[in-house]
mmCIF file of the C-alpha atoms, coordinates in Angstrom:
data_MODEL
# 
_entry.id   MODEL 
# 
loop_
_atom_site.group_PDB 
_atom_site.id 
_atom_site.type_symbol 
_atom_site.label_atom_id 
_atom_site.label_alt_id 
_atom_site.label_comp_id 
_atom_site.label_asym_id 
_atom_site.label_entity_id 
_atom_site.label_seq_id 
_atom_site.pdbx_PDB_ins_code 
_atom_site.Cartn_x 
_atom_site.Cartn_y 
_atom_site.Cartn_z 
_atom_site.occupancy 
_atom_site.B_iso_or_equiv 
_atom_site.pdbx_formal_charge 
_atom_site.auth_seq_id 
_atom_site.auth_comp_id 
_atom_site.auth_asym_id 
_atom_site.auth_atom_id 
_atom_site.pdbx_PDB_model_num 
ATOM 1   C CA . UNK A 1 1   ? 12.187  -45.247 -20.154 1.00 0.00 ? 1   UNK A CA 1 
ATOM 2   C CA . UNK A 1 2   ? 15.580  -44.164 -20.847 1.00 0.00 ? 2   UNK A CA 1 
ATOM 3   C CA . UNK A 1 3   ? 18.268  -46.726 -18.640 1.00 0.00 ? 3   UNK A CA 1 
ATOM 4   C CA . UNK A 1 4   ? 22.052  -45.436 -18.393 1.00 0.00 ? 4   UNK A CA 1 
ATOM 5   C CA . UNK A 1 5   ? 24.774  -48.010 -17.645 1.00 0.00 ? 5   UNK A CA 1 
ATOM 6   C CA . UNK A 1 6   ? 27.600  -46.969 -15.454 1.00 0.00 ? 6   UNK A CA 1 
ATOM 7   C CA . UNK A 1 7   ? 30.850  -48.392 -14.529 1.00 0.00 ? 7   UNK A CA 1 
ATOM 8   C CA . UNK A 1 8   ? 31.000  -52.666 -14.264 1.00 0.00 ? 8   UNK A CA 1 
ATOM 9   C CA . UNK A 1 9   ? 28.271  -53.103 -12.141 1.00 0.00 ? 9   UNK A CA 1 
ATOM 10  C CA . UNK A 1 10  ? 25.501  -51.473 -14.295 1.00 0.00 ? 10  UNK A CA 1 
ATOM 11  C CA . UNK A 1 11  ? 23.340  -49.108 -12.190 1.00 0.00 ? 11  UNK A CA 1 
ATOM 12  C CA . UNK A 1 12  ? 19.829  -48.276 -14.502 1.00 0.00 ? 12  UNK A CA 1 
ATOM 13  C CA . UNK A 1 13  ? 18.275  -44.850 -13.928 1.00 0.00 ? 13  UNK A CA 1 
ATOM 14  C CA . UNK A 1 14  ? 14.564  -44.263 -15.290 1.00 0.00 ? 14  UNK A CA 1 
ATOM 15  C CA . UNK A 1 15  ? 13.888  -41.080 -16.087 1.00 0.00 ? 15  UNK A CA 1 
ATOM 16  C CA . UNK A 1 16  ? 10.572  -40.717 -18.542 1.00 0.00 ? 16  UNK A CA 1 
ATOM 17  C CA . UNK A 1 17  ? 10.849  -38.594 -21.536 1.00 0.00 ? 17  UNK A CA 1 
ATOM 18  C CA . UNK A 1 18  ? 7.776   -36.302 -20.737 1.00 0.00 ? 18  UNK A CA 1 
ATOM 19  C CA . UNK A 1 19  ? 9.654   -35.950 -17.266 1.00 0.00 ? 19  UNK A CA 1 
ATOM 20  C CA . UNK A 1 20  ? 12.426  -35.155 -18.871 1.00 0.00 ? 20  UNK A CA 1 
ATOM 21  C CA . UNK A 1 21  ? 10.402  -32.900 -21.148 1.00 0.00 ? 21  UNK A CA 1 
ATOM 22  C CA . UNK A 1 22  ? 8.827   -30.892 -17.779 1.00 0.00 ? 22  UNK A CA 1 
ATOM 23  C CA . UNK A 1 23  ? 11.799  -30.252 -16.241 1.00 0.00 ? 23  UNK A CA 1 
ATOM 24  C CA . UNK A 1 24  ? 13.105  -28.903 -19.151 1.00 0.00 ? 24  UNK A CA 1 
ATOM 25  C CA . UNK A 1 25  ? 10.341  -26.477 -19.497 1.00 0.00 ? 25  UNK A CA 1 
ATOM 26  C CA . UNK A 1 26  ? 10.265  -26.066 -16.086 1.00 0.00 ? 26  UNK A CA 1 
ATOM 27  C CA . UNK A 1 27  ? 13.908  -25.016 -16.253 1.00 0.00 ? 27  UNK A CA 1 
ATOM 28  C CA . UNK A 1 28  ? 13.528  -23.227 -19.094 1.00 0.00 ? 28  UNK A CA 1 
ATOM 29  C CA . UNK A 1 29  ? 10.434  -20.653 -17.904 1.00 0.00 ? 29  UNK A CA 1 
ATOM 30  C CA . UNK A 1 30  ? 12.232  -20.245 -14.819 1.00 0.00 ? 30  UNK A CA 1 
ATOM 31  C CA . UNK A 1 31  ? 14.904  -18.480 -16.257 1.00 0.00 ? 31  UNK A CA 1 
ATOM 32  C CA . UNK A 1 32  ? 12.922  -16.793 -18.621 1.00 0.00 ? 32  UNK A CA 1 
ATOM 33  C CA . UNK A 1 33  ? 10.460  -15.282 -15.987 1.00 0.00 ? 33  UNK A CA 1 
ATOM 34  C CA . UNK A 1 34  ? 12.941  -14.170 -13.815 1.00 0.00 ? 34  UNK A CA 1 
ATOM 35  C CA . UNK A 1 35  ? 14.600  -12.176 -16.483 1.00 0.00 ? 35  UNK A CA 1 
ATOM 36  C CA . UNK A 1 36  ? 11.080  -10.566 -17.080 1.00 0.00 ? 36  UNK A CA 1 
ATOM 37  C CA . UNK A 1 37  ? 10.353  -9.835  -13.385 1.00 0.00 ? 37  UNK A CA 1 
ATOM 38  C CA . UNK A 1 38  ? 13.950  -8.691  -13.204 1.00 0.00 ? 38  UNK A CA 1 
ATOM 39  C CA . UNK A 1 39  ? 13.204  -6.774  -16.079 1.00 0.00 ? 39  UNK A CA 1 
ATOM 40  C CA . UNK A 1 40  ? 9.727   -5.373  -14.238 1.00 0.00 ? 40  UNK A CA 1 
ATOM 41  C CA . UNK A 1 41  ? 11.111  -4.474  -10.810 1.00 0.00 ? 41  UNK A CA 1 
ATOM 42  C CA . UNK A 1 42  ? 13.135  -1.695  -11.419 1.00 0.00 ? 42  UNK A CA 1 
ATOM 43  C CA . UNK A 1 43  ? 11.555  1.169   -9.386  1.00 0.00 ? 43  UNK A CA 1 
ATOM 44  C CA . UNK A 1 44  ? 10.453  4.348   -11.766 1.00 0.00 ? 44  UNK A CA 1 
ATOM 45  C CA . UNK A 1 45  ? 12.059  7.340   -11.533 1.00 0.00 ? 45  UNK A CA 1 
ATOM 46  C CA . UNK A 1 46  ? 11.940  9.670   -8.563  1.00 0.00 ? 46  UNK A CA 1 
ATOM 47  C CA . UNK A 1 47  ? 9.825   13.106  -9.684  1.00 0.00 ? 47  UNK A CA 1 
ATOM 48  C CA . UNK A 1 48  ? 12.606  16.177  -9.552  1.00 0.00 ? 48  UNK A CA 1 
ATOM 49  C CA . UNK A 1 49  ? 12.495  17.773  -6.518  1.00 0.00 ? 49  UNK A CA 1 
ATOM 50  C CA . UNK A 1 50  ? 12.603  21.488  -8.020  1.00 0.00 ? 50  UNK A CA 1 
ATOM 51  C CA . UNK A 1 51  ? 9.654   20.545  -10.162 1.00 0.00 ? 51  UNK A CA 1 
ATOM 52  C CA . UNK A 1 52  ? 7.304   19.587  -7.739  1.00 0.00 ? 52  UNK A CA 1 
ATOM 53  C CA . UNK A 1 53  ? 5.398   22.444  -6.140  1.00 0.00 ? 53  UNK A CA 1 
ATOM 54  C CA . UNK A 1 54  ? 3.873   22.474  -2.291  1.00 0.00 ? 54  UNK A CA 1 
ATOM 55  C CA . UNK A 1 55  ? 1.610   24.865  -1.055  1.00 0.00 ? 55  UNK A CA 1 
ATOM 56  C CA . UNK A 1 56  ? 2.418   26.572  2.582   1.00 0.00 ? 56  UNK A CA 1 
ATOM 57  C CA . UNK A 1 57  ? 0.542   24.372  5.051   1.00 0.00 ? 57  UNK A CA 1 
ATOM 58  C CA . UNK A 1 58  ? 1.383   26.155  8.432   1.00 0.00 ? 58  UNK A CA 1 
ATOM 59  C CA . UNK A 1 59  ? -1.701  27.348  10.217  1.00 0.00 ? 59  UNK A CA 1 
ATOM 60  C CA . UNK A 1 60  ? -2.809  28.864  13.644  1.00 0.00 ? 60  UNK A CA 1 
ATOM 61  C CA . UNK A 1 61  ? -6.132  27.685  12.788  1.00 0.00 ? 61  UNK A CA 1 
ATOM 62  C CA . UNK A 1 62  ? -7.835  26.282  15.638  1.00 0.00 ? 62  UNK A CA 1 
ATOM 63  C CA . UNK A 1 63  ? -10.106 24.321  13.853  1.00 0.00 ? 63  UNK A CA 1 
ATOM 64  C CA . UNK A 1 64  ? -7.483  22.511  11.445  1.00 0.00 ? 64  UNK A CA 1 
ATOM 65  C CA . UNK A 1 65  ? -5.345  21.856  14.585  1.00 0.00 ? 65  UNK A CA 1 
ATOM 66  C CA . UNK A 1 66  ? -8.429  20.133  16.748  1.00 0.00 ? 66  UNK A CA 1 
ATOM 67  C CA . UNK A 1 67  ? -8.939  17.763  13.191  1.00 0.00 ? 67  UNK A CA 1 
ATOM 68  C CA . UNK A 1 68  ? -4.499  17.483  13.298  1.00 0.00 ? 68  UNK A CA 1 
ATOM 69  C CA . UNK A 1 69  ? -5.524  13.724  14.421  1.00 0.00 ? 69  UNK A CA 1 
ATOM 70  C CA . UNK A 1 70  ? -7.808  13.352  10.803  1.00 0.00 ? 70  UNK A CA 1 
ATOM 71  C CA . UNK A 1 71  ? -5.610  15.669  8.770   1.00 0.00 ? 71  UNK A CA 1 
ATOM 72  C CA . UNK A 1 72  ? -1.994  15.293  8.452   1.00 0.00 ? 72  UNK A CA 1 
ATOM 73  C CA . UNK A 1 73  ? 0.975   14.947  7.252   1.00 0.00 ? 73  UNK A CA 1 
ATOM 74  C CA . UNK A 1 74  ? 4.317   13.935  8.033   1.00 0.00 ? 74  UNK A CA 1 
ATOM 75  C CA . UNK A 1 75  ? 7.605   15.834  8.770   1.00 0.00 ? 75  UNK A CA 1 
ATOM 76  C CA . UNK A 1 76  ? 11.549  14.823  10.163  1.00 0.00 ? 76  UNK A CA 1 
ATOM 77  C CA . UNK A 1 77  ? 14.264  17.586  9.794   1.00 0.00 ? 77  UNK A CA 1 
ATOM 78  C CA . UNK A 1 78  ? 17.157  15.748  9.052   1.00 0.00 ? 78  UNK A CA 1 
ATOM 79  C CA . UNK A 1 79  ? 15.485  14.111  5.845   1.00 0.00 ? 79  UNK A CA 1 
ATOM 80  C CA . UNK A 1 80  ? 16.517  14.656  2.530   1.00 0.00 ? 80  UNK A CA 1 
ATOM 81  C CA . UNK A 1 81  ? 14.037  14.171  -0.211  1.00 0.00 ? 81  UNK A CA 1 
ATOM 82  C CA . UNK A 1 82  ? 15.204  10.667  -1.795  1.00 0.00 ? 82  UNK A CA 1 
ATOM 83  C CA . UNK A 1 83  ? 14.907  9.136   1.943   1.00 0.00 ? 83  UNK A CA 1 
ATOM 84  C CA . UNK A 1 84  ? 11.623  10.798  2.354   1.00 0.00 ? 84  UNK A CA 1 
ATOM 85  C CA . UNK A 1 85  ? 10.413  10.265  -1.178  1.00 0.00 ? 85  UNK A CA 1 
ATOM 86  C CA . UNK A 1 86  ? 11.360  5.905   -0.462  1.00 0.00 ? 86  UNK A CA 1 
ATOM 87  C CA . UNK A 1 87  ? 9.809   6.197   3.267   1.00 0.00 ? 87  UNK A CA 1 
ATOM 88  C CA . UNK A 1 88  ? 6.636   7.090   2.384   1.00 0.00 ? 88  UNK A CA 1 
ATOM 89  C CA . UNK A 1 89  ? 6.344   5.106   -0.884  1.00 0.00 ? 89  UNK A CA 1 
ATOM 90  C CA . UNK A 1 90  ? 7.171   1.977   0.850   1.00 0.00 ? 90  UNK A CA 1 
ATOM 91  C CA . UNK A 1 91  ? 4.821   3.022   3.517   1.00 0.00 ? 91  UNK A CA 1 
ATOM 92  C CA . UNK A 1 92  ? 1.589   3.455   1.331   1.00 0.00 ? 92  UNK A CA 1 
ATOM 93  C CA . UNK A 1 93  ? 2.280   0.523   -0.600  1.00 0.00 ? 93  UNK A CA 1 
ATOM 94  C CA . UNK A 1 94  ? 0.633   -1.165  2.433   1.00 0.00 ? 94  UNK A CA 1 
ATOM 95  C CA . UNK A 1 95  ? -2.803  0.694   1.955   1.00 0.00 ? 95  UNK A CA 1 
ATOM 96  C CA . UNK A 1 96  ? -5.259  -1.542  0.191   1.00 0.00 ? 96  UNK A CA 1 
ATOM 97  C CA . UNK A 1 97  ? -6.011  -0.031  -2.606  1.00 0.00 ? 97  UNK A CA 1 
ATOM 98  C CA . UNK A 1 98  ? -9.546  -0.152  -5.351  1.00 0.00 ? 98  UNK A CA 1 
ATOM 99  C CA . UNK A 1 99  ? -13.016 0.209   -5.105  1.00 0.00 ? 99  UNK A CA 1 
ATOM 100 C CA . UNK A 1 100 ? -13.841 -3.174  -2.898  1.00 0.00 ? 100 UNK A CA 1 
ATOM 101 C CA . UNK A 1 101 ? -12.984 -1.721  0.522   1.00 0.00 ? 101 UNK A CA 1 
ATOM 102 C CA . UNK A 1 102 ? -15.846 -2.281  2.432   1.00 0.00 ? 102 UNK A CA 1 
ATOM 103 C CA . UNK A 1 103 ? -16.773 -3.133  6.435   1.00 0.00 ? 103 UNK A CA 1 
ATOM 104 C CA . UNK A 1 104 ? -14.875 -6.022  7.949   1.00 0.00 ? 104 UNK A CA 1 
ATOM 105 C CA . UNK A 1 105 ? -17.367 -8.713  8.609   1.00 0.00 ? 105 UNK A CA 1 
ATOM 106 C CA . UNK A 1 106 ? -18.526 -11.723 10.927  1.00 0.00 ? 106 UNK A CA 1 
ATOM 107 C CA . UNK A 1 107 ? -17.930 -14.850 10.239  1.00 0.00 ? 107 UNK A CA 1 
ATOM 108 C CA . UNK A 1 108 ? -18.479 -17.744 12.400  1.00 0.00 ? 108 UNK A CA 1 
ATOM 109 C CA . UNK A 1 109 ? -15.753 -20.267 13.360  1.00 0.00 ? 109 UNK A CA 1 
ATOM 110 C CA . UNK A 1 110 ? -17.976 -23.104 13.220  1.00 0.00 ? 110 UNK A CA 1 
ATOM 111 C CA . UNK A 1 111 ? -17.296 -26.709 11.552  1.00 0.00 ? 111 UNK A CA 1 
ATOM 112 C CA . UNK A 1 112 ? -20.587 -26.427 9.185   1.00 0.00 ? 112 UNK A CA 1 
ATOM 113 C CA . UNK A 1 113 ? -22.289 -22.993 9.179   1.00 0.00 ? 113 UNK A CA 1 
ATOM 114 C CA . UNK A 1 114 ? -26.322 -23.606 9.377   1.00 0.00 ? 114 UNK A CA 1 
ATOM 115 C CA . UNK A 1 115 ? -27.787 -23.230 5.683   1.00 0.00 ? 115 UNK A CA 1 
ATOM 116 C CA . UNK A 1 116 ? -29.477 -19.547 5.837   1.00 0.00 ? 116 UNK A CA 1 
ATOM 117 C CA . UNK A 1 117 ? -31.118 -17.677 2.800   1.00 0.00 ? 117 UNK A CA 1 
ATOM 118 C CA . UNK A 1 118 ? -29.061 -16.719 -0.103  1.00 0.00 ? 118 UNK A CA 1 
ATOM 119 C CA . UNK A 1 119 ? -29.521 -12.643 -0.313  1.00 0.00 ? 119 UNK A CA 1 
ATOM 120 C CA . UNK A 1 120 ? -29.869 -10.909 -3.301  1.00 0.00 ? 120 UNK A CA 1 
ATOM 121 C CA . UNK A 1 121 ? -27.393 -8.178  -4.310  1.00 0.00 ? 121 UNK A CA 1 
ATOM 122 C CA . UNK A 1 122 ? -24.857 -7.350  -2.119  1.00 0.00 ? 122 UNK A CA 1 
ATOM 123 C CA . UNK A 1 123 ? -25.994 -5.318  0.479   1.00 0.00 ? 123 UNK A CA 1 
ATOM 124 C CA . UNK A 1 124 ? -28.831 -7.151  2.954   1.00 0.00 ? 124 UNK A CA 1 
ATOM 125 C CA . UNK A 1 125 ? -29.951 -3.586  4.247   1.00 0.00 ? 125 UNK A CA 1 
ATOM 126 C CA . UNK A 1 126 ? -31.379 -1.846  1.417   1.00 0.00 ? 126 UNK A CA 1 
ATOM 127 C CA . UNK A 1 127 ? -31.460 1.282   0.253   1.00 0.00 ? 127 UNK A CA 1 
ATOM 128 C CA . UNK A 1 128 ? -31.172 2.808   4.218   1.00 0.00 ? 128 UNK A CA 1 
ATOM 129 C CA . UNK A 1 129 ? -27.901 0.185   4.806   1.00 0.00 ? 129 UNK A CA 1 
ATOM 130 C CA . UNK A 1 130 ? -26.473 2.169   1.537   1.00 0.00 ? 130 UNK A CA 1 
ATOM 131 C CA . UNK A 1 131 ? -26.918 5.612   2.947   1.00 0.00 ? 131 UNK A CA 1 
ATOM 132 C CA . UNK A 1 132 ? -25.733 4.671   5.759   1.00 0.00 ? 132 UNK A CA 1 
ATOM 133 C CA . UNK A 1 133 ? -22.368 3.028   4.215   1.00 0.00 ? 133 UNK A CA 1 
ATOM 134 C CA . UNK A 1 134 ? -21.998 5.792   2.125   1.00 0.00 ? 134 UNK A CA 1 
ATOM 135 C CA . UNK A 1 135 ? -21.328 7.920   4.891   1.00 0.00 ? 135 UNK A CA 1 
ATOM 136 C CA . UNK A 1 136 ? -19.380 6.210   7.489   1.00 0.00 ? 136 UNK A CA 1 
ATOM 137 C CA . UNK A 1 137 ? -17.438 4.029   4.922   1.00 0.00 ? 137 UNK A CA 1 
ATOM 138 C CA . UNK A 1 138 ? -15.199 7.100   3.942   1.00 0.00 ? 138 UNK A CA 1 
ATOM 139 C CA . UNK A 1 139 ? -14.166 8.110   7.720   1.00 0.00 ? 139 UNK A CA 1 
ATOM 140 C CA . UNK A 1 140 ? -13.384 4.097   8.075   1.00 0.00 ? 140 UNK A CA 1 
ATOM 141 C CA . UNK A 1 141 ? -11.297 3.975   5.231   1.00 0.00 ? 141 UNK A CA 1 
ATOM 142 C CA . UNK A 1 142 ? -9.803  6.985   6.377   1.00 0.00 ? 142 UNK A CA 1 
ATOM 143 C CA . UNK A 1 143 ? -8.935  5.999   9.539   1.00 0.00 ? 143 UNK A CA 1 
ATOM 144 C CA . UNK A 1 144 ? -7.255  2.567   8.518   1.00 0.00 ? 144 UNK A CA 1 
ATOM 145 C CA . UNK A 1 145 ? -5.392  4.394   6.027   1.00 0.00 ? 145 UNK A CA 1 
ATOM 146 C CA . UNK A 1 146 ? -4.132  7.182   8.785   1.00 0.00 ? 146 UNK A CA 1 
ATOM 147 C CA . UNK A 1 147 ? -3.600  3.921   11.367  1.00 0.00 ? 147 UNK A CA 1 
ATOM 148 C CA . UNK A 1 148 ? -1.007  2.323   8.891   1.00 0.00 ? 148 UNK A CA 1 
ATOM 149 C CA . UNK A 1 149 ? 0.916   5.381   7.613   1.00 0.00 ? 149 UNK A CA 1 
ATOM 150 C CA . UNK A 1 150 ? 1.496   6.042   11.511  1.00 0.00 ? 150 UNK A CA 1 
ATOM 151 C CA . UNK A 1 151 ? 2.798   3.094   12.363  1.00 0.00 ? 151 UNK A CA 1 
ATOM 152 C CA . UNK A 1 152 ? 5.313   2.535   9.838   1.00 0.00 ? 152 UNK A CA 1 
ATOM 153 C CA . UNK A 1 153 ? 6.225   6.413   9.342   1.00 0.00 ? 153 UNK A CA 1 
ATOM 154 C CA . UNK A 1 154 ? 6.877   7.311   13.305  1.00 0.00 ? 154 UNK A CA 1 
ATOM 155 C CA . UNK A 1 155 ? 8.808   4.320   13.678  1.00 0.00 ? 155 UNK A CA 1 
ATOM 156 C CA . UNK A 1 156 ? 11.160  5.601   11.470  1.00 0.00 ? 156 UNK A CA 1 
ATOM 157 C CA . UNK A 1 157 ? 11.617  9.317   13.149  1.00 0.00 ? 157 UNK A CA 1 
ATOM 158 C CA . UNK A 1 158 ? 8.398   11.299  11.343  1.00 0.00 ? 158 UNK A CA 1 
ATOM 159 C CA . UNK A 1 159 ? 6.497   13.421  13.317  1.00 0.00 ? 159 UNK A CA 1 
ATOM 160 C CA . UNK A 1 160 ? 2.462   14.471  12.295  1.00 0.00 ? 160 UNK A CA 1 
ATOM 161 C CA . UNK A 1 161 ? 1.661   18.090  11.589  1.00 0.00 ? 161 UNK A CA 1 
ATOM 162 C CA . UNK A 1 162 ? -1.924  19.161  11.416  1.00 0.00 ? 162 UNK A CA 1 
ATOM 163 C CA . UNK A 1 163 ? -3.418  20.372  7.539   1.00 0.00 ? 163 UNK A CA 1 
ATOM 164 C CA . UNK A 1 164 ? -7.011  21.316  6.238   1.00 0.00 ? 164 UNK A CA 1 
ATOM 165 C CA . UNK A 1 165 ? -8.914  18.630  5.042   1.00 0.00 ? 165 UNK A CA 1 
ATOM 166 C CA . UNK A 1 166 ? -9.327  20.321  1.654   1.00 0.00 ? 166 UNK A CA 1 
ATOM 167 C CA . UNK A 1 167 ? -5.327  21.060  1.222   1.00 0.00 ? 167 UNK A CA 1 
ATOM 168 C CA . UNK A 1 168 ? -4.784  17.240  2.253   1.00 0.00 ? 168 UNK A CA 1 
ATOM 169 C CA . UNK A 1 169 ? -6.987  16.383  -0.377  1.00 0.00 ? 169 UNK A CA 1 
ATOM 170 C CA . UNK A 1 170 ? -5.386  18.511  -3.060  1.00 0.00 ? 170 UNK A CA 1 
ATOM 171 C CA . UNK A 1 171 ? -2.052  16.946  -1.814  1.00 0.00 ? 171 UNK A CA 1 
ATOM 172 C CA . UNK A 1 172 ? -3.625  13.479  -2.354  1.00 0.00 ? 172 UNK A CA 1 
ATOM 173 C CA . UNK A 1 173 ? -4.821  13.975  -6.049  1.00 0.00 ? 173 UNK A CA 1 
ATOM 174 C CA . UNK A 1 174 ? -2.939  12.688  -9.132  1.00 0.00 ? 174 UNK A CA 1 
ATOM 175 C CA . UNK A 1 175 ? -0.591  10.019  -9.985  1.00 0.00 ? 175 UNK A CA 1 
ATOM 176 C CA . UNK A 1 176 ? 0.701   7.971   -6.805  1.00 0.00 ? 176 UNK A CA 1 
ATOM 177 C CA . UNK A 1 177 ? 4.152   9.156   -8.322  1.00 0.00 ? 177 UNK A CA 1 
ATOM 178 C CA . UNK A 1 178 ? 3.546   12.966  -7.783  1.00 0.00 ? 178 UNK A CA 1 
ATOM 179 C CA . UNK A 1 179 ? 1.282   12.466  -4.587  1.00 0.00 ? 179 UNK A CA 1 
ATOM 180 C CA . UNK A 1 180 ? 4.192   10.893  -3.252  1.00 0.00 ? 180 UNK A CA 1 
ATOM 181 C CA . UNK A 1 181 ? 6.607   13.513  -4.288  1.00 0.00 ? 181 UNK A CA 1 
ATOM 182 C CA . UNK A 1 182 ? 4.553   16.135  -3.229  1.00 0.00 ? 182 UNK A CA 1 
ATOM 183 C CA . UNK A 1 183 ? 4.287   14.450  0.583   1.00 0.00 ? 183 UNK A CA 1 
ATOM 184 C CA . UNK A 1 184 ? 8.424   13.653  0.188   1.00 0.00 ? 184 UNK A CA 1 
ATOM 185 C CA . UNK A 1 185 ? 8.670   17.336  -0.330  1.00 0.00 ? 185 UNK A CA 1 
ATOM 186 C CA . UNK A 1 186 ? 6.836   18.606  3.162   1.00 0.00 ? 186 UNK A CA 1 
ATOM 187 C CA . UNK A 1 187 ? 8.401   15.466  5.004   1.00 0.00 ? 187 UNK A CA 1 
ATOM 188 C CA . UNK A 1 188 ? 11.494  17.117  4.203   1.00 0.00 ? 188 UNK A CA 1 
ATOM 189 C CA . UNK A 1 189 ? 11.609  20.884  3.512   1.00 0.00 ? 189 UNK A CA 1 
ATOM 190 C CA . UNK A 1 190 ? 10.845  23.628  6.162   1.00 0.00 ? 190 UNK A CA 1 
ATOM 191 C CA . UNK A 1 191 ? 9.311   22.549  9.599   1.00 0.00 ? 191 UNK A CA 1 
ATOM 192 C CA . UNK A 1 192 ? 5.615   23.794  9.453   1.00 0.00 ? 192 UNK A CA 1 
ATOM 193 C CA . UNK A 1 193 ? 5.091   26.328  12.277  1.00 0.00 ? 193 UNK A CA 1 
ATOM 194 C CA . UNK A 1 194 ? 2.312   24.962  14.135  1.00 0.00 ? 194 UNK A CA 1 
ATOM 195 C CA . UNK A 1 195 ? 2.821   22.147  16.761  1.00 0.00 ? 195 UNK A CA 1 
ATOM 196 C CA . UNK A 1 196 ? 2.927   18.776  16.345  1.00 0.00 ? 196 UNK A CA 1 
ATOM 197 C CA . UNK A 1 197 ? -0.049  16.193  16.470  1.00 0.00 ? 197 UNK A CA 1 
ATOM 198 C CA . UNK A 1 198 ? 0.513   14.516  19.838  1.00 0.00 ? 198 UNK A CA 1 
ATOM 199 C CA . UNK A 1 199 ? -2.888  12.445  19.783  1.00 0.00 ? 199 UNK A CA 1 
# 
């Protein structure tokens, strides 16, 4: 212990060294790390607009307008392609990305849950419960991806316009940087000429 005298009436203050040593560190990675994650967070460049290409995606195809709820993408007129290109990135940054999507499950809000029988691997159905995944799990995903690129692009003045599935999936190919210029580039160039998705 360290003890520091002040003034006539001696006040002692115990400081340890290894708490002294801590701090120290403490102090000392602090300011290091937040010059790294300083250094980290500065956004990559925006793709050039003239070098991205789109394809034409207005359609009078009845079929591609009854899937417009499925298949679309986003459009405001009085966007330019910086404001589009940070609208949508900050948008899908909220879709959960990687391989381990899966079903939501059940679990019980009890105090102890009863002891049951561990299950081997990680589906319980078998073979049949894969099959089955395997095709609804893509139309789930799907449709929570499409639920939270609604809700935070039409709050902020975007309106849906209907595409074929295989176009949107050609838009949706690549690095995240290009898929997002490419979808900054129809959110703010021509209006497409079929109506808007109303449902």
């Amino acid at each position: 212990m360290t003890e520091v005298a002040r003034g006539p009436g001696a006040v002692t203050m115990g400081i340890s060294r290894w708490r002294l040593a801590l701090l120290t560190a403490f102090a000392l990675a602090s300011a290091l790390g937040g010059s790294a994650v300083a250094a980290q967070e500065s956004p990559p460049a925006i793709p050039d607009a003239a070098s991205v290409t789109v394809p034409d995606i207005s359609t009078s195809d009845p079929d591609v307008l009854s899937q417009g709820y499925k298949f679309f993408i986003f459009h405001r007129p009085s966007v330019g392609y910086e404001e589009a290109y940070a609208d949508i990135a900050e948008c899908r940054s909220f879709l959960p990305a990687g391989p381990g999507r899966t079903l939501p499950g059940f679990t019980p809000w009890v105090a102890a849950p009863p002891p049951r029988r561990p299950v081997q691997g990680a589906n319980p159905y078998g073979l049949v419960g894969d099959a089955i995944l395997a095709i609804i799990l893509p139309k789930m995903v799907r449709g929570q991806d499409n639920t939270i690129m609604r809700r935070c692009m039409e709050t902020r003045g975007y309106v849906r316009f209907a595409v074929a599935e295989d176009l949107l999936d050609d838009l949706n190919e690549g690095e995240e940087s290009m898929i997002t210029a490419r979808l900054a580039r129809l959110a703010s160039g021509p209006r497409p000429t079929q109506p808007e998705v109303s449902e």
